[in-house]
N, C-alpha and C positions, 0 to 999 in steps of 0.2 A: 303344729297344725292339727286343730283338733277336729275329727272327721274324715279326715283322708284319707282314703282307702288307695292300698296297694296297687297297682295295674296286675291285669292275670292275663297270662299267656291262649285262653277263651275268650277271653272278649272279642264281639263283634271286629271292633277298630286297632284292636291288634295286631301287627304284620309283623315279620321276618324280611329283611331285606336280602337275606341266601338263600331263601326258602327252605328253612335245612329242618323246622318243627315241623315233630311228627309228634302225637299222643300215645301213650304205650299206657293203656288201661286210663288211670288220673291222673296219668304223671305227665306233664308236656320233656321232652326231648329234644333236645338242638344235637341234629346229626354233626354238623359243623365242628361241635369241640367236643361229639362223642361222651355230654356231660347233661345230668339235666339243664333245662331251660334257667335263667338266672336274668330278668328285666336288670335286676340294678348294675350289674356288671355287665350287661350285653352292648356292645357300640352296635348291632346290627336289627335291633327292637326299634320298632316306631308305633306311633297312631297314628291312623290314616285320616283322626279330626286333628291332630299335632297338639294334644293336650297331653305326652307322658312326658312329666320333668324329670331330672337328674337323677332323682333319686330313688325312681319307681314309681313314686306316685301317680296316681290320676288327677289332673288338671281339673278335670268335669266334680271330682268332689273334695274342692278346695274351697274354700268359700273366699270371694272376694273382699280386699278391703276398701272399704270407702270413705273418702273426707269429705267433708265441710264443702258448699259451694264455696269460690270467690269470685268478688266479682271484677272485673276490669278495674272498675272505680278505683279500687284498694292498692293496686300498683303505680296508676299515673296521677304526681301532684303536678307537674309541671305539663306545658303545652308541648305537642313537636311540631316544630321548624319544617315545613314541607318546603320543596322548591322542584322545576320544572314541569315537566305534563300534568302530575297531582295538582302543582298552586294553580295552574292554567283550568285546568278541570273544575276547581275547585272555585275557585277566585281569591282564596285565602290565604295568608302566610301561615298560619298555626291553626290548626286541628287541637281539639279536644281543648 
């Protein structure tokens, strides 16, 4: 993932779900396990936008992938068979 920056324990949308970070100069602190703060190993780290993945990373600087429209067209060769309230709606037995 090229660009993705680590999540940090400053950030706005950062939380603690024990509330146990405290700051001791630069360093963040989890009173909790009495250890520095640690996002990739912590189950108790969130973002309050829910973009920190698994790994640490920040979601917000991931870049998304994107494909190709499709269109409907390209999956249905054959017609579907309606029957009840639709054909009645409709007046038709087969759509598309």
């Amino acid at each position: 993932m090229a660009g993705a920056k680590d999540c940090y324990p400053k950030c706005r949308d950062f939380n603690c779900t024990k509330r146990a970070l405290r700051f001791k100069g630069r360093d963040a602190w989890c009173e909790w396990t009495s250890e520095p703060c640690s996002l990739k190993s912590c189950t108790y780290a969130i973002c309050r936008r829910r973009q920190l993945l698994e790994n640490g990373v920040c979601g917000q600087t991931v870049k998304r992938k994107t494909r190709e429209e499709v269109m409907p067209e390209d999956f249905i060769d054959d017609e579907i068979r309606v029957r009840g309230k639709l054909m009645r709606k409709t007046g038709e037995k087969t759509i598309f």
